[in-house]
C-alpha positions as CSV (number, residue, x, y, z in Angstrom):
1,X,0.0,0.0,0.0
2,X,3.3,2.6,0.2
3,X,2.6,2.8,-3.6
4,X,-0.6,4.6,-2.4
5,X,1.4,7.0,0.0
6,X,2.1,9.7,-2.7
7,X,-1.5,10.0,-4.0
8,X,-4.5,11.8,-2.3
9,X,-7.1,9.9,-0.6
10,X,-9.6,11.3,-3.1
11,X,-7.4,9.9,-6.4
12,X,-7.0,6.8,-5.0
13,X,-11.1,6.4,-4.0
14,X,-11.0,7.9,-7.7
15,X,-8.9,5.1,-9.3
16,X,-10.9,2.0,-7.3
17,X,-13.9,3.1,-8.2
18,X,-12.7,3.4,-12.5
19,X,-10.7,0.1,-12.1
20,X,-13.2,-1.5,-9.8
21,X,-15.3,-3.6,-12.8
22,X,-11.9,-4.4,-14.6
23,X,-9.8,-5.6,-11.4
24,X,-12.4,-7.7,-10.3
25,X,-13.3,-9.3,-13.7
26,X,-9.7,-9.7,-14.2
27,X,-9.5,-11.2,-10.9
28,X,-12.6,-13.5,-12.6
29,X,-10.9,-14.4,-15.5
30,X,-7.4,-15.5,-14.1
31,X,-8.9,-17.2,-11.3
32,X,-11.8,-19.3,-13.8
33,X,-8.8,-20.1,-16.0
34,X,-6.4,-21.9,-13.5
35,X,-9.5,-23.8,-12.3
36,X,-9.9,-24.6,-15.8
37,X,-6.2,-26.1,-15.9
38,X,-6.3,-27.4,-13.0
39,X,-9.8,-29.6,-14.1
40,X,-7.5,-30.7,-16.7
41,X,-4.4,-31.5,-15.1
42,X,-6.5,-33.6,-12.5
43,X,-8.1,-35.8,-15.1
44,X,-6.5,-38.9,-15.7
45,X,-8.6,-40.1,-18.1
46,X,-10.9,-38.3,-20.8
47,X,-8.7,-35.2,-21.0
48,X,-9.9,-32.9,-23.5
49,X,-8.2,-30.0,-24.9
50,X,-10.7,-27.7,-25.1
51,X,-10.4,-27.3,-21.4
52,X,-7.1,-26.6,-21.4
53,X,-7.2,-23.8,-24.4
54,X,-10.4,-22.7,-22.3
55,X,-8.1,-22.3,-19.3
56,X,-5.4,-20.4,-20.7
57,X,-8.0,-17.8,-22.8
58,X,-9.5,-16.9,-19.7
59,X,-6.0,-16.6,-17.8
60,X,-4.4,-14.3,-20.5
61,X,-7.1,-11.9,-20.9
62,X,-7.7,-11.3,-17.3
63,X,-3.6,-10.9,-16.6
64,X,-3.9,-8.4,-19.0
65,X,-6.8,-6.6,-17.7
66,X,-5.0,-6.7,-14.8
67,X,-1.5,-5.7,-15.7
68,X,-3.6,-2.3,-17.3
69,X,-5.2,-1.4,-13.9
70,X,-3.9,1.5,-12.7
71,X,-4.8,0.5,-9.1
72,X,-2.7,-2.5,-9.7
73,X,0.3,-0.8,-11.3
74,X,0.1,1.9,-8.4
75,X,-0.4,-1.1,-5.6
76,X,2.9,-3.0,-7.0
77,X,4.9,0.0,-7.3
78,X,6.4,-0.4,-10.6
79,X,7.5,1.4,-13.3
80,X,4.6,1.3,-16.4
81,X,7.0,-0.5,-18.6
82,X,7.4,-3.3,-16.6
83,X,3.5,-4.1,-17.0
84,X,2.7,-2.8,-20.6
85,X,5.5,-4.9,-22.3
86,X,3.7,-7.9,-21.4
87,X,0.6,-7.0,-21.6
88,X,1.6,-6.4,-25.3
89,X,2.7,-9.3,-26.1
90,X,-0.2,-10.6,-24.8
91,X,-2.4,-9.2,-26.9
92,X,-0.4,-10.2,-29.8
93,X,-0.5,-14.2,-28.3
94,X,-4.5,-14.2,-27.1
95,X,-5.6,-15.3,-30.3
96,X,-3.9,-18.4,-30.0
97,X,-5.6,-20.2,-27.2
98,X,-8.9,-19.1,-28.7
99,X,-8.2,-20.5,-32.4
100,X,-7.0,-23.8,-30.7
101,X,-10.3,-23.7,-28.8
102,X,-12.3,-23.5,-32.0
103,X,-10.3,-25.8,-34.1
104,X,-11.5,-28.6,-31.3
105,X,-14.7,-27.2,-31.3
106,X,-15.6,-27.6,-35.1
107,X,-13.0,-29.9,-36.7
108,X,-14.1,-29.6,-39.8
109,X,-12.4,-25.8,-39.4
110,X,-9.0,-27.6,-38.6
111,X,-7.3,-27.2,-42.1
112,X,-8.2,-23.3,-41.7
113,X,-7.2,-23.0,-38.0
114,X,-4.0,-24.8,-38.2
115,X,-3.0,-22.2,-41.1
116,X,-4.3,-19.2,-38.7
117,X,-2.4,-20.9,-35.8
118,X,0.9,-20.4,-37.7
119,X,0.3,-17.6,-39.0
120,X,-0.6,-15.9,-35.6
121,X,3.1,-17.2,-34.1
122,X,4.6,-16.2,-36.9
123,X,2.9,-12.3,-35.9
124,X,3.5,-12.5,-32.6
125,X,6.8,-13.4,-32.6
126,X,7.4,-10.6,-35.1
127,X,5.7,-8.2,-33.0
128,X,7.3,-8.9,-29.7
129,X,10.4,-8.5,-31.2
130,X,9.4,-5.0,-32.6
131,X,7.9,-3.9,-29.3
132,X,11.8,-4.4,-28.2
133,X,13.7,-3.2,-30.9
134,X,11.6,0.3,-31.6
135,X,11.5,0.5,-27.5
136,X,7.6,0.9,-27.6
137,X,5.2,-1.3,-26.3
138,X,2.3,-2.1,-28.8
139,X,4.1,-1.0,-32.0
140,X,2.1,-3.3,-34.4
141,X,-0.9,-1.9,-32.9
142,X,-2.5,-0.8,-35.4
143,X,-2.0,-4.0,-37.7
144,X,-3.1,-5.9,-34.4
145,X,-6.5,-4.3,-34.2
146,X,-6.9,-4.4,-37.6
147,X,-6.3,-8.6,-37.7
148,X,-8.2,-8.5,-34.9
149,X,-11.0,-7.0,-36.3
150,X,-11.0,-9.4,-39.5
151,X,-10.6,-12.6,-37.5
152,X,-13.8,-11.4,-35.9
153,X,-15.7,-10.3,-38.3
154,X,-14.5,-14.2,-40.2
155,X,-15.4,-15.8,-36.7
156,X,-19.0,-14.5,-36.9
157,X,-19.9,-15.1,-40.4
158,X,-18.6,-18.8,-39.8
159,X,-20.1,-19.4,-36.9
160,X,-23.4,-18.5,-38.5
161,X,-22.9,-20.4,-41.6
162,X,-22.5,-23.6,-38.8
163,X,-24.6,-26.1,-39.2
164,X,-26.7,-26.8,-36.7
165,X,-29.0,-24.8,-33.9
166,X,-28.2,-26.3,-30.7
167,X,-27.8,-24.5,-28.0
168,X,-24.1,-24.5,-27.5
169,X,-24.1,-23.2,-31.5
170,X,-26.5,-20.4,-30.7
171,X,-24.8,-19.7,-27.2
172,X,-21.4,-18.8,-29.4
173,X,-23.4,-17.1,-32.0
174,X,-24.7,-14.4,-29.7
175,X,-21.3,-14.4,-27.2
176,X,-19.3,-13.6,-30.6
177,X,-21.6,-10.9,-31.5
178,X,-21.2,-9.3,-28.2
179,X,-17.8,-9.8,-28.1
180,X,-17.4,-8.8,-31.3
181,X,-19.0,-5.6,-30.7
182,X,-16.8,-4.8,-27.7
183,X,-13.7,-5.3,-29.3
184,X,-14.6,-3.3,-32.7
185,X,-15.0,-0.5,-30.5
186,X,-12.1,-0.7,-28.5
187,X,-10.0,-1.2,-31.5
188,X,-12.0,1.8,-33.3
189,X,-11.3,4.0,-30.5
190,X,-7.4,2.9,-30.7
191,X,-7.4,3.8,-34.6
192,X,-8.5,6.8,-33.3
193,X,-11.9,6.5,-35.5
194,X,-14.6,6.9,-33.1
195,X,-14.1,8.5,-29.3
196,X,-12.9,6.6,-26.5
197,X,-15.0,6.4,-23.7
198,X,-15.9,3.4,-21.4
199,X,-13.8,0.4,-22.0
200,X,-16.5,-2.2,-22.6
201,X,-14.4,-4.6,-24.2
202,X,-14.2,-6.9,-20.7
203,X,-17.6,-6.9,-20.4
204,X,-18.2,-8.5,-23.9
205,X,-15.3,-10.8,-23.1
206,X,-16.9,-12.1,-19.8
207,X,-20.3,-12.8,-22.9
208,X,-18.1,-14.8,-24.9
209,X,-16.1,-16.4,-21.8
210,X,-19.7,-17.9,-20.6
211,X,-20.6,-19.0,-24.4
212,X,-17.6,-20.7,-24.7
213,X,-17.8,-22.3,-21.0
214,X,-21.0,-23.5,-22.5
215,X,-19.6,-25.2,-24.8
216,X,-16.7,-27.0,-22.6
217,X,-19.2,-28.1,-20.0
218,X,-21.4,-29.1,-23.2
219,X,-19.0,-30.8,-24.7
220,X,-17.5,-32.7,-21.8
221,X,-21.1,-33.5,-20.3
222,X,-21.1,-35.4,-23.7
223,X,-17.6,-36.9,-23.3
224,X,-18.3,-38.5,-20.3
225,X,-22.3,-40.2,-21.6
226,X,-19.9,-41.8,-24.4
227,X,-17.3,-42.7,-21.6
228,X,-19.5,-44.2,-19.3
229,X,-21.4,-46.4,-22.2
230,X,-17.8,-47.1,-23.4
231,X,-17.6,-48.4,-19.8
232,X,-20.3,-50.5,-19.6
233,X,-19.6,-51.8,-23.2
234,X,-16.3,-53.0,-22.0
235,X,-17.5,-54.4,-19.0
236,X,-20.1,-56.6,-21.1
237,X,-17.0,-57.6,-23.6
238,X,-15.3,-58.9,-20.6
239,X,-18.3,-60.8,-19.0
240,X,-18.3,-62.0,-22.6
241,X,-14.9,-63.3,-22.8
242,X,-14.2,-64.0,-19.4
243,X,-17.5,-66.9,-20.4
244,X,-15.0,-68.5,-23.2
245,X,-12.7,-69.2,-21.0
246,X,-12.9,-72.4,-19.1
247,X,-14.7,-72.1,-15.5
248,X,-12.5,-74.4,-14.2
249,X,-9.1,-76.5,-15.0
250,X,-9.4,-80.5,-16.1
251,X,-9.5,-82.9,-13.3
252,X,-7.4,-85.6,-14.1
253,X,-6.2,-88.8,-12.1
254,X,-2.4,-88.0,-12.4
255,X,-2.2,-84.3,-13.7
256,X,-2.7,-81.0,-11.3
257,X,-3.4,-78.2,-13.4
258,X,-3.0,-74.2,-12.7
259,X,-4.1,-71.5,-15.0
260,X,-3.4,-67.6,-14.5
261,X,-5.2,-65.0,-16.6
262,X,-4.2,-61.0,-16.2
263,X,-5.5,-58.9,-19.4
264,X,-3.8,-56.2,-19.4
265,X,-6.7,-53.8,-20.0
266,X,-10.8,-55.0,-19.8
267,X,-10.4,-57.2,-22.7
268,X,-7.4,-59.4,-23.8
269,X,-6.3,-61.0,-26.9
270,X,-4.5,-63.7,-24.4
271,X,-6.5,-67.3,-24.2
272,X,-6.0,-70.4,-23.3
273,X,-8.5,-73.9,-23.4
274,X,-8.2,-77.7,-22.9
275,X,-9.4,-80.5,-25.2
276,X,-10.5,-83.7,-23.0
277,X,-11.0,-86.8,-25.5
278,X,-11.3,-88.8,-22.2
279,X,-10.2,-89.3,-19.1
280,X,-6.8,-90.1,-19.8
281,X,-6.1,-87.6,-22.0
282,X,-5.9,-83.9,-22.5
283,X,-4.8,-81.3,-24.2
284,X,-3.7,-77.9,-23.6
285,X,-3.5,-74.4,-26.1
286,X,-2.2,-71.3,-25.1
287,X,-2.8,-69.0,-27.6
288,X,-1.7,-64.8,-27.8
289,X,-3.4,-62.4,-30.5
290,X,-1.6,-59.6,-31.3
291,X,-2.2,-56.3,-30.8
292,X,-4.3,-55.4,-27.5
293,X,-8.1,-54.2,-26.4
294,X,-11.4,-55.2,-28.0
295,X,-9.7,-56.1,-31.3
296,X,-7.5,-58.7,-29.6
297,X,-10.4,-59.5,-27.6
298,X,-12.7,-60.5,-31.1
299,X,-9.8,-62.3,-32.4
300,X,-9.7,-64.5,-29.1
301,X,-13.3,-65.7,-29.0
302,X,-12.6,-66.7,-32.9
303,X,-9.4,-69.0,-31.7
304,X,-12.2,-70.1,-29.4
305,X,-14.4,-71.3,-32.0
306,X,-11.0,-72.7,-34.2
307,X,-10.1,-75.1,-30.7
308,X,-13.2,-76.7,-30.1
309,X,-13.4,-77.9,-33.6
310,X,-10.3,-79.7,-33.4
311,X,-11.4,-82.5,-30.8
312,X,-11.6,-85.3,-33.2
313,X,-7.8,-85.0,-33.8
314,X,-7.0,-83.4,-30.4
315,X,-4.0,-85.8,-29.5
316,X,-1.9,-84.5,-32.6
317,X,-0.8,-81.3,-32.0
318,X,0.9,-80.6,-35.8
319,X,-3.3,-81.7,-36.9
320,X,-4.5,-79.3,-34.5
321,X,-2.5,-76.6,-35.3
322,X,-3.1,-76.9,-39.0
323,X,-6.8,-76.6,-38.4
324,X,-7.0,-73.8,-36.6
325,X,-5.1,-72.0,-39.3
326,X,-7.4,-72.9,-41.8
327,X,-10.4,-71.6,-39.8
328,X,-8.6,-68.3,-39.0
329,X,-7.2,-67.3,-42.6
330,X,-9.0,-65.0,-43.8
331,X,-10.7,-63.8,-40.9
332,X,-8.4,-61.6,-38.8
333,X,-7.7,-58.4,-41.0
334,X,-3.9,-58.4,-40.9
335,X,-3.7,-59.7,-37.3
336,X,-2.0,-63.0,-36.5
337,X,-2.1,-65.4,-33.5
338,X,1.1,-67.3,-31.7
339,X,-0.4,-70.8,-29.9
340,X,1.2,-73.6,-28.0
341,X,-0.4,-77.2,-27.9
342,X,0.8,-79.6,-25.2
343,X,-1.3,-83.1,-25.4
344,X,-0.7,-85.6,-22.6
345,X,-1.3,-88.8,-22.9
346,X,-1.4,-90.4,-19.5
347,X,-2.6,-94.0,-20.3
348,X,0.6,-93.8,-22.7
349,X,2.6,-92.1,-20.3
350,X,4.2,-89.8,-22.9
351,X,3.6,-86.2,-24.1
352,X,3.0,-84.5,-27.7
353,X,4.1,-80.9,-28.5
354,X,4.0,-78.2,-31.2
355,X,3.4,-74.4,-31.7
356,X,2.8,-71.8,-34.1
357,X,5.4,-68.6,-33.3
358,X,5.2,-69.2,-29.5
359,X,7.3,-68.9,-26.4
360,X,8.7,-72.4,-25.9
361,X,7.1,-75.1,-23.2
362,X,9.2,-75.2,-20.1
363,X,9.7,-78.5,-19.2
364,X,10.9,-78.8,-15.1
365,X,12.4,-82.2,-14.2
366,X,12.4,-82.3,-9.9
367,X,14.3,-85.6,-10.0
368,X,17.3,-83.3,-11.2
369,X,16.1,-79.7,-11.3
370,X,16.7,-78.8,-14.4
371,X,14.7,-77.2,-17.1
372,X,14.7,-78.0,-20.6
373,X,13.0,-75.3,-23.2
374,X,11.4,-77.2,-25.5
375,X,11.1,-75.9,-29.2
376,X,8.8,-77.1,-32.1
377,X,7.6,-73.8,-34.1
378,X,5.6,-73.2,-36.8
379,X,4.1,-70.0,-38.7
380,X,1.9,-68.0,-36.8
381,X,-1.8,-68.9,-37.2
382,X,-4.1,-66.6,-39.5
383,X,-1.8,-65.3,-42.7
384,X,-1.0,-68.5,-44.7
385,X,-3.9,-71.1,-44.9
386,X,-1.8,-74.0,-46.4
387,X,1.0,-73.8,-43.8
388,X,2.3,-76.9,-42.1
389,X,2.7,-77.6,-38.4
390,X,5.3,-80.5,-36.7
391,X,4.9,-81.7,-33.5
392,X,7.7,-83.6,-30.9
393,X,7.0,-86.4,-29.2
394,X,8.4,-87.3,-25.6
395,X,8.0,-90.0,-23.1
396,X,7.3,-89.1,-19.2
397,X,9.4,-90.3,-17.3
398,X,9.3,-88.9,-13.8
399,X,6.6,-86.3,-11.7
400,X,7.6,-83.4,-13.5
401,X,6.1,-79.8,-14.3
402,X,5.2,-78.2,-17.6
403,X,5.0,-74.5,-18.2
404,X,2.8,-72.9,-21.3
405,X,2.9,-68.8,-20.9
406,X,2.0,-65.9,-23.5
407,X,4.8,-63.4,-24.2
408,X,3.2,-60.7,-21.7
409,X,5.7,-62.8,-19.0
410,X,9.3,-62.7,-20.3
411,X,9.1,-59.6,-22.3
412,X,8.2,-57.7,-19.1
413,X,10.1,-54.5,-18.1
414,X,10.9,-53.4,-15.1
415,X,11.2,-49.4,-14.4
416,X,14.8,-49.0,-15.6
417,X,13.6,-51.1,-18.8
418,X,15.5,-54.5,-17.8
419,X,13.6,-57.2,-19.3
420,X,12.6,-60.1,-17.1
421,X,13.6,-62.9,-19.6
422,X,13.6,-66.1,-20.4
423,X,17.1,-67.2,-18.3
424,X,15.0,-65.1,-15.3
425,X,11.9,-67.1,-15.6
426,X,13.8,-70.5,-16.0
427,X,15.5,-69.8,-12.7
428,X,12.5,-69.1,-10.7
429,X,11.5,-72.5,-12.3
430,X,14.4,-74.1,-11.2
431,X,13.4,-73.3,-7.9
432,X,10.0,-74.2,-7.4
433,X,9.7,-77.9,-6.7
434,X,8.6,-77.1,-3.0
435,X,5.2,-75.6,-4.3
436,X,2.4,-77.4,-5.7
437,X,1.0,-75.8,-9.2
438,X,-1.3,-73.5,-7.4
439,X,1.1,-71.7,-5.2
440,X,3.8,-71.7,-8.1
441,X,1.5,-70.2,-10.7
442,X,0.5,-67.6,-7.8
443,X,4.1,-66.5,-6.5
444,X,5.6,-66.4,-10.3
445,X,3.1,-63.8,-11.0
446,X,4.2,-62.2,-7.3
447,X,8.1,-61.9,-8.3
448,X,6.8,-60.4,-11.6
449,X,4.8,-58.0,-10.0
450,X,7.6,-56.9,-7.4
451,X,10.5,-57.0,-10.0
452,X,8.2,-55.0,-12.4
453,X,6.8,-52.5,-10.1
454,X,3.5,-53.4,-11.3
455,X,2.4,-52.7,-7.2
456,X,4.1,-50.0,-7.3
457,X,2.1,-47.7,-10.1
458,X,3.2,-49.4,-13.0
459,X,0.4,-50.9,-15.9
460,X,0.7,-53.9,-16.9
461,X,2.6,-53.7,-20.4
462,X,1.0,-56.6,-22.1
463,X,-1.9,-59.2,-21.7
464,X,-0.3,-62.2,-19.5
465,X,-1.2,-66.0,-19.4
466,X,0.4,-69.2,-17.7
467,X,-0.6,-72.5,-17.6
468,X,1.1,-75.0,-14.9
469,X,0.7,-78.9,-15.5
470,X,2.2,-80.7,-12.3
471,X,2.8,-84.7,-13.3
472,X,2.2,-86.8,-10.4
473,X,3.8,-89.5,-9.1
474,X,0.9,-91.7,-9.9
475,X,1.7,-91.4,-13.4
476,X,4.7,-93.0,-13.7
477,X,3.7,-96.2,-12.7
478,X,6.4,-98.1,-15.3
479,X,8.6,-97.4,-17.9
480,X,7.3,-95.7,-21.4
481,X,5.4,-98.2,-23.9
482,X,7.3,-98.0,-27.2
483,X,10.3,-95.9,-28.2
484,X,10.9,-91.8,-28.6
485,X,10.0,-90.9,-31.4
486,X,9.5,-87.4,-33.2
């Protein structure tokens, strides 16, 4: 308040009472514009734009409003130059905020805007520099008002060619008229054309601030309806998919199975199903679509439909394989599938094996703790329909563990981009004979979690599947029938 100390009490009443309307609309303005921005910052989904461009129109033209108060000059105590610099080159940048505001509004303005949008930095930046070299704040201000002018005089004559008369249309209509009006005075009285009187030009601006806030709440009122549906759409599609999966593992004399299923998002391309000729027999695909969301998720319930015809020859997995290709050619608009088919035969006491471009089975012997990565790939399913598919053929020969996983595993990252890896993953195997399927299939998924960070605010970077098949010691009862063969 010293700034006061070398005016009269009756100047300074004098001075509040002509800035009064202009410091507390400016006040308005900044204050409506950081909510704005902060509205956006806080979203952390949905963001839109238009808030943001909102925001940051309000926040410009009330600084400026402010920064030409005199009761605000004479409270900071500064000299005029430190205010009417910027508020210069403000006036030269406010158009910016407001033509990225429009070109979200109406895209079918964008090729126009985006030319406007350069053109304005390319002015501004032009300008400021002027104001500095000539020493003179506003230099350009007569080609200012007179752009200014013509990009309102454009704004109005498009807006009303708009189609459509909703009410955030006609809202903008009138605020842009108002507006309009204010600032083709102001700018009038600053060519010196028509007298200057009282500065009205806020005024039309708070018009055209509430027309546009219109709009924002308009438009994201309407943002969140389609969210919310989105929501509920997505929650069906995985009620959906979640039902193709099976409800629970095989229950066979002789085999403990575990299955894990984390989609990365609400919907997964990531599947996995059994074939059960009998009760001796099983087999067991793992399958991973690329790509992510409800495209992967489509995809998925069509590998459902490519499995469960392949029962008749379920306990050869090269047949299988070959069959599921043929059904899925065609059909997956440039998106393939990796799958892995274990079939174990326990009456035989041996195991087949085959895949199409997928992670390798890990096989985990407890008599000697060691883990073999067993290989037999084909082309992916879904791009050639005449490929062929090989299996491998193995005999069982003690109560050992079989791994089947998607990709979504070893290709993990954790926060300084390490990835976890097959040697990782192999180790941890290595390690497990202690715990029972179950509790294996649970604390693999643990250390990934923890090494990843996934607990710690990290996504999940991929859809991610396992399958455990624990051999019991009731299946090896004797020695292999037959010899290996492949």
């Amino acid at each position: 308040m010293l700034a006061f100390a070398a005016f009269s009490e009756e100047q300074v009443r004098a001075a509040l009472r002509q800035d009064s309307l202009a410091v507390t609309l400016g006040v308005l303005f900044v204050a409506l514009g950081f909510g704005a921005a902060a509205i956006f910052q806080l979203r952390t989904r949905g963001r839109d734009p238009i808030v943001l461009w909102f925001g940051l129109f309000s926040v410009l033209f009330g600084s400026r409003l402010l920064m030409l108060s005199g009761t605000v000059r004479f409270a900071a105590g500064l000299p005029d130059h430190y205010w009417f610099y910027p508020a210069a080159s403000i006036s030269y940048t406010i158009p910016l905020p407001a033509l990225l505001f429009l070109r979200e509004l109406f895209p079918n303005w964008r090729p126009v805007l985006v030319w406007l949008v350069r053109f304005q930095l390319a002015f501004a930046g032009v300008a400021i520099a002027s104001d500095q070299l000539i020493g003179r704040p506003e230099s350009l201000r007569t080609l200012n008002s007179v752009l200014v002018l013509a990009a309102f005089l454009a704004l109005i004559a498009a807006l009303f060619r708009q189609s459509g008369s909703d009410s955030s249309v006609r809202a903008l209509r009138f605020g842009a008229l108002t507006f309009s009006f204010t600032v083709v005075l102001r700018n009038l009285a600053g060519l010196n054309i028509v007298p200057a009187r009282l500065d009205l030009e806020p005024v039309g601006f708070a018009v055209f601030l509430a027309a546009l806030g219109r709009a924002v709440v308009a438009r994201t009122l309407e943002r969140e309806e389609r969210l919310m549906a989105l929501d509920r759409e997505l929650k069906l599609a995985r009620q959906i998919q979640e039902s193709i999966l099976p409800r629970d593992v095989p229950r066979l004399q002789g085999l403990t199975i575990a299955a894990r299923y984390l989609p990365m998002s609400a919907v997964a391309g990531d599947f996995y199903d059994f074939l059960r000729p009998d009760e001796r027999r099983l087999g067991i695909l793992i399958a991973d679509v690329s790509g992510h969301g409800v495209p992967a998720a489509l995809i998925a319930s069509m590998v459902k439909v490519a499995i469960s015809a392949q029962l008749p020859h379920a306990n050869d997995p090269a047949k299988v394989l070959a069959g599921m290709n043929q059904t899925l050619c065609g059909k997956l608009q440039g998106q393939f599938v990796t799958a892995a088919y274990l079939f174990i035969d326990i009456e035989e006491r041996r195991i087949r094996y085959g895949a199409a471009g997928h992670p390798p089975l890990l096989w985990f012997r407890k008599g000697d703790r060691t883990v073999e990565s067993v290989v037999e790939n084909g082309l992916v399913l879904g791009l050639i329909a005449m490929a062929q598919y090989t299996s491998v053929e193995r005999p069982i020969t003690g109560a050992d563990r079989f791994l089947l996983y998607t990709d979504g595993l070893v290709e993990a990252t954790s926060g300084s981009e390490e990835v976890f890896g097959d040697e990782r993953l192999q180790k941890i195997l290595a390690a497990s004979d202690k715990a029972n399927a179950d509790q294996f299939a649970t604390s693999l998924l643990g250390d990934l979690e923890r090494w990843a960070g996934y607990g710690a605010g990290r996504g999940q970077e991929d859809d991610l599947t396992v399958v455990v098949v624990d051999l019991n010691d009731s299946v090896i009862a004797s020695q292999p029938r037959g010899d290996v063969s492949r």
